[in-house]
N, C-alpha and C positions, 0 to 999 in steps of 0.2 A: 201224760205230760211229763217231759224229762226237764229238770229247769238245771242249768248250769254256770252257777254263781261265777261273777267275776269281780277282784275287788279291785276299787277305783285307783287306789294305787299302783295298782300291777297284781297279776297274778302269773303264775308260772305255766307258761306253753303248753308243756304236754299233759301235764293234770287236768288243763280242760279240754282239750282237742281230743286225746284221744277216746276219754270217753264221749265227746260229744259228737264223734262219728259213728262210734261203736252204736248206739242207742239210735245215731239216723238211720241206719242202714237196716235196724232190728223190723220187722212187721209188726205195727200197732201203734208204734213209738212215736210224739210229735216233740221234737227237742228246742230250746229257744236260752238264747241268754240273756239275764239278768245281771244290775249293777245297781248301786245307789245313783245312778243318774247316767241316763242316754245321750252321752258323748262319748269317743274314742277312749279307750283306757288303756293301759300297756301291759303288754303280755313280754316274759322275759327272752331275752335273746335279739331285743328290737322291735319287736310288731306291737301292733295296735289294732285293736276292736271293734265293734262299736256293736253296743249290746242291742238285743231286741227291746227290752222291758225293761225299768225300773220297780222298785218292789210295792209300786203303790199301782203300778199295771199290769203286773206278772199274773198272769192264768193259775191257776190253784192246784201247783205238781202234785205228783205220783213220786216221783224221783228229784231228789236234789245232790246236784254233782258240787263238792267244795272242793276245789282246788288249795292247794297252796299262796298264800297271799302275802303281798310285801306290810300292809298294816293289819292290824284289825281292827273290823269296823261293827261299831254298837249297831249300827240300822240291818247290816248283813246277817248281824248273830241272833236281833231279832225276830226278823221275818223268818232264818232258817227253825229258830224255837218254835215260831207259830206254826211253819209247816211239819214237820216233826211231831206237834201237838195234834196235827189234824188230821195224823196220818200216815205221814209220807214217807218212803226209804230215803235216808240219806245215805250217800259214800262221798266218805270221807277221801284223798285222794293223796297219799304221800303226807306233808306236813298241815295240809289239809286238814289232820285229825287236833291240830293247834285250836282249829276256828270251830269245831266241832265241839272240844272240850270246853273251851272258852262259850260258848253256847248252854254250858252243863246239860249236854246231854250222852256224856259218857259216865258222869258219874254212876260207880258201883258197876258201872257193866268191864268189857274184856277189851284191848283195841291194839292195832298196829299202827305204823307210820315210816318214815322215811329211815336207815339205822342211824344216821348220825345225828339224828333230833328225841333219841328215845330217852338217852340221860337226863334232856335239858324238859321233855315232857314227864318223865316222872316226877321229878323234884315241883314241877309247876301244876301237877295235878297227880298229886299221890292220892288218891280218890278212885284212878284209874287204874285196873291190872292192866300194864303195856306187855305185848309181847312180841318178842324179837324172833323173825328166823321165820316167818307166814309172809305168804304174798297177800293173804287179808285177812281178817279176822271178822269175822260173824257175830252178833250179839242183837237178835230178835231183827227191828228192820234197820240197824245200823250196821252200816261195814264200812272199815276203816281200810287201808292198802299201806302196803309197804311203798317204796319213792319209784316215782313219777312215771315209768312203764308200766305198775302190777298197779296204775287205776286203770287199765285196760283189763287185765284180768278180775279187776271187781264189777266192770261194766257185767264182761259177761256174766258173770253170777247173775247179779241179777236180771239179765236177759234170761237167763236160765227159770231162776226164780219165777219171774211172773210172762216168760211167754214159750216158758221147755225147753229143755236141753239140745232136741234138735234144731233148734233156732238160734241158741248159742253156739253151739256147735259150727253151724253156718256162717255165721260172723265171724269167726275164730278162724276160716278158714280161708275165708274172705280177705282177709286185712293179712293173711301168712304170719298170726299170730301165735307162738308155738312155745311161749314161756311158763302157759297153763293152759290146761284145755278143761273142760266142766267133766267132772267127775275123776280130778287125777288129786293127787295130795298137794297141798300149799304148802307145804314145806321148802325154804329155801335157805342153799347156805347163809349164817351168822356172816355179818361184816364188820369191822372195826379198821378206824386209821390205820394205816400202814408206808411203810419208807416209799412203798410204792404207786403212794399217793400225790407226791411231792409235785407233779406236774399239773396237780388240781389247781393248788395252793400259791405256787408260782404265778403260773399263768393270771389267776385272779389279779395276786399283789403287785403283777408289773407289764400293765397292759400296754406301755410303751410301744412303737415301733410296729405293733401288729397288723396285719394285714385290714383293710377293709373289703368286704364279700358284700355283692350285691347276691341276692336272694329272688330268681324272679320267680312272680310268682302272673298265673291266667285265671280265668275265671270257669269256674267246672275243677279248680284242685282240690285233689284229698285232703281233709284238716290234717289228719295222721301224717301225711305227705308233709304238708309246712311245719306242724309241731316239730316232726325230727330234724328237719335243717336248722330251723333257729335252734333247737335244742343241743344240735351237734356242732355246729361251728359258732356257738356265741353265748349260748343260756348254761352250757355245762362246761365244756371245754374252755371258753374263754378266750381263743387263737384269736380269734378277729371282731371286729365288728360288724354284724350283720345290718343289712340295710335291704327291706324289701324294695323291688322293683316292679312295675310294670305298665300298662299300655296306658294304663287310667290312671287316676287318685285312687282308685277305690276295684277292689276286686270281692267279686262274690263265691265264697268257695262252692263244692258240689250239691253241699245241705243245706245252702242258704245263709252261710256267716260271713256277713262282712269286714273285710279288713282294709286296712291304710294301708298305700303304697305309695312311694315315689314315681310318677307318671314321668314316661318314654315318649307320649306321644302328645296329641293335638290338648290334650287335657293339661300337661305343663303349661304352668303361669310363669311368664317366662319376667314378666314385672315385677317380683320380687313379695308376691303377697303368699307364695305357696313353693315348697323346695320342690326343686325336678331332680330326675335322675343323673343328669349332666354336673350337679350340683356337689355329688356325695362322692367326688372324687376314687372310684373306686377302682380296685387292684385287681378282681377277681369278677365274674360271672358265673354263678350254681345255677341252670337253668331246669325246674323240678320235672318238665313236661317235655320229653323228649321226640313227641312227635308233633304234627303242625301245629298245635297252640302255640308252643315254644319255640316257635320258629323265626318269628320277628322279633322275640326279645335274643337270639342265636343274632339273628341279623344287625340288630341295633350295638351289640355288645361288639361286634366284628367291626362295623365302623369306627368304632375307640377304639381299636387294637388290644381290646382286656383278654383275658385269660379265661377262658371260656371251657367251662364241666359240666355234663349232663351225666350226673350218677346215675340215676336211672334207666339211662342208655342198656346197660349190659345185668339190670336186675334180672335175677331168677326167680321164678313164678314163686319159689316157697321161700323166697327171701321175706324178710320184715320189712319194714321201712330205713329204721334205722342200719341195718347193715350195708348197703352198701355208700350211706356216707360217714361210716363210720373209718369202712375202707379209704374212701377219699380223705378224709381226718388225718390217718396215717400219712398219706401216702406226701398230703400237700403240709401239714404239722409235724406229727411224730409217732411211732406207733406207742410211747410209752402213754402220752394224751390222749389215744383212743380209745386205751383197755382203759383209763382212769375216767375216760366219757361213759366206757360200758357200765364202769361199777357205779358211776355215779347217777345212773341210769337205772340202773337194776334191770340191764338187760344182756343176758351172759353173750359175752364173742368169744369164745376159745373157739367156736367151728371157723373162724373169720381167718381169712391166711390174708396179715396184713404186712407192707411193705411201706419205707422210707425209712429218715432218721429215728432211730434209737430212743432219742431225747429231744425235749425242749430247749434249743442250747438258746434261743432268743432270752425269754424268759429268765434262764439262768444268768447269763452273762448281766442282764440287766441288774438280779439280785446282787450279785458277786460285785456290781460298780456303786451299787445302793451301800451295802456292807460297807465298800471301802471306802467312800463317802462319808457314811455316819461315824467311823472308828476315825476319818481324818476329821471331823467337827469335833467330837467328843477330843480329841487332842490336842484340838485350836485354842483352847483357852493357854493349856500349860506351853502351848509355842509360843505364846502372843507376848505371854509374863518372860519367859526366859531372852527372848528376843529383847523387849521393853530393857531389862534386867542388864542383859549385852550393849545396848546401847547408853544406858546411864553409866556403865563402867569403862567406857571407850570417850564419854566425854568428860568423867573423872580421871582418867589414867593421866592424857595431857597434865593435867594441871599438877599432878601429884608429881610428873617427872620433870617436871620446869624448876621445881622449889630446891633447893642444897636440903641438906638435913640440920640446918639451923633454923631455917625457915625463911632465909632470906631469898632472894632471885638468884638464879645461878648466874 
């Protein structure tokens, strides 16, 4: 039993998804998600869930997958304590190892996590040896992962671990997963901020003007598959707002997870109790399923005259998932927001020959008016006084030049 925590607040797309295909697809594996309560919860980049179990239903894992979470939550860090206590692997998944720690179950042992969360995890758990520069870190049945791609690489570990290497192996090969394979070094380049991050940061701080991207999605798609769209056009990049689409309210991916969508078809509640597709105004069409599944959301998007992508039209068999909409990222973004999707990804594209703008120039331009903005407030007071200042001496001047210099009237 693989249980794959999700917190009710939101948790981060691909920290669950990918390993929660990785583990369906393994022989022997039954994978199922978990929440402090069985409603829709939101996953980053737009999407929404809706968990198998709550933690008072939840089957009694073998494996517990922590994602990255927007709060943390006492009942989450509980139940993963109990399970931990009775047994069980945990992997930790990117900043994942936050809700891990906060569990104290890293105390005195070794761990990795996401590079930009390592500074603010030492200082809030100096208890822990962090270590930078591993796609995971090993420490008896806890494994921890570097950010948001290399929890795919901890899956297979433990695929490895408890069903053989050829079995990992398989998986690995499976999904055109090629950032580690089971028995090569975890070793990965150090990351730290850089100037050439600026399109992370931007894009975040001035979502203005951006495009909105309908996301469709059918029923029988790869989690891995939807993790990286929402991941690549909305959860990391930030270019658009993502809004899934599809036939239903509700789509079942290939292993059985369900997710919220904006309904195209007879399932749109057109009385205003439930949002339809028609509703979310959109700019764009990513359709993930390029052959007939994806053919009536191709159809539907053609009638509104949108702007219609099937990246994975022209994928190559030993492609990943994310490369070729990271290509599209370029192509319809910038390519400097791609490579800063890859880094923020931890998922290298130097093999990636990416094409479009240079830059973010939206984003920029937007800062550049923000700037000039706040430099024009912050200077409003001293106009406003010097202005005030010019007019009290425009209505004194008069009177001062009416009088002789005796004081009489002229």
């Amino acid at each position: 039993m693989v249980a794959v925590v999700l917190g009710t607040g939101g948790s981060v797309v691909s920290d669950a998804l990918l390993p929660y295909e990785a583990f369906a697809r393994a022989s022997g594996f039954f994978v199922y998600t978990v929440a402090g309560q069985r409603r829709p919860v939101p996953l980053s980049g737009g999407l929404r869930a809706v968990p198998e179990h709550t933690f008072d239903t939840a089957p009694e894992p073998d494996v517990v997958v922590v994602p990255a979470v927007v709060h943390r939550e006492q009942a989450l860090e509980g139940w993963l304590r109990g399970a931990a206590g009775r047994g069980a692997y945990v992997l930790g998944v990117c900043a994942g190892a936050e809700v891990v720690a906060g569990a104290g179950l890293l105390a005195g042992r070794r761990a990795t996590s996401f590079w930009q969360r390592l500074g603010a995890l030492r200082r809030g758990f100096p208890g822990t040896t962090w270590i930078a520069g591993e796609r995971f870190v090993e420490d008896d049945r806890i494994l921890t992962t570097a950010g948001v791609t290399s929890g795919l690489a901890g899956s297979l570990r433990l695929i490895e671990l408890l069903a053989g290497r050829a079995e990992a192996i398989r998986i690995g090969q499976e999904v055109s997963y090629r950032d580690w394979t089971p028995g090569t070094s975890t070793r990965i380049p150090g990351q730290s901020l850089a100037v050439a991050d600026l399109p992370y940061a931007m894009n975040a701080a001035f979502p203005w003007l951006r495009p909105t991207v309908g996301i469709g999605l059918t029923d029988g798609a790869g989690e891995i598959d939807v993790a990286a769209a929402f991941e690549t056009y909305a959860g990391t990049s930030f270019t658009a707002r993502a809004v899934p689409i599809a036939g239903r309210s509700a789509v079942t991916t290939r292993h059985g997870l369900l997710l919220i969508a904006l309904p195209t078809g007879p399932g749109a509640d057109r009385g205003g109790r439930q949002p339809a597709a028609d509703d979310a105004s959109l700019d764009r069409l990513i359709v993930l399923d390029a052959g007939h599944a994806g053919a009536e959301l191709t159809a539907w998007g053609a009638d509104r005259g949108l702007d219609i992508t099937a990246p994975n039209a022209g994928r190559r068999p030993e492609e990943f998932a994310f490369d070729p909409l990271l290509r599209d990222l370029a192509e319809h973004a910038d390519r400097a927001t791609a490579r800063t999707t890859a880094k923020f990804t931890e998922h290298p594209a130097g093999h990636l020959d990416l094409t479009g703008a240079a830059w973010p120039w939206r984003s920029t331009l937007l800062g550049l008016a923000a700037l000039t903005l706040a430099v024009g407030i912050g200077m409003l007071p001293n106009l406003i006084r010097s202005k005030m200042l010019s007019r009290r001496l425009e209505v004194v001047r008069p009177a001062i030049g009416c009088r002789s210099p005796e004081g009489t009237p002229g």
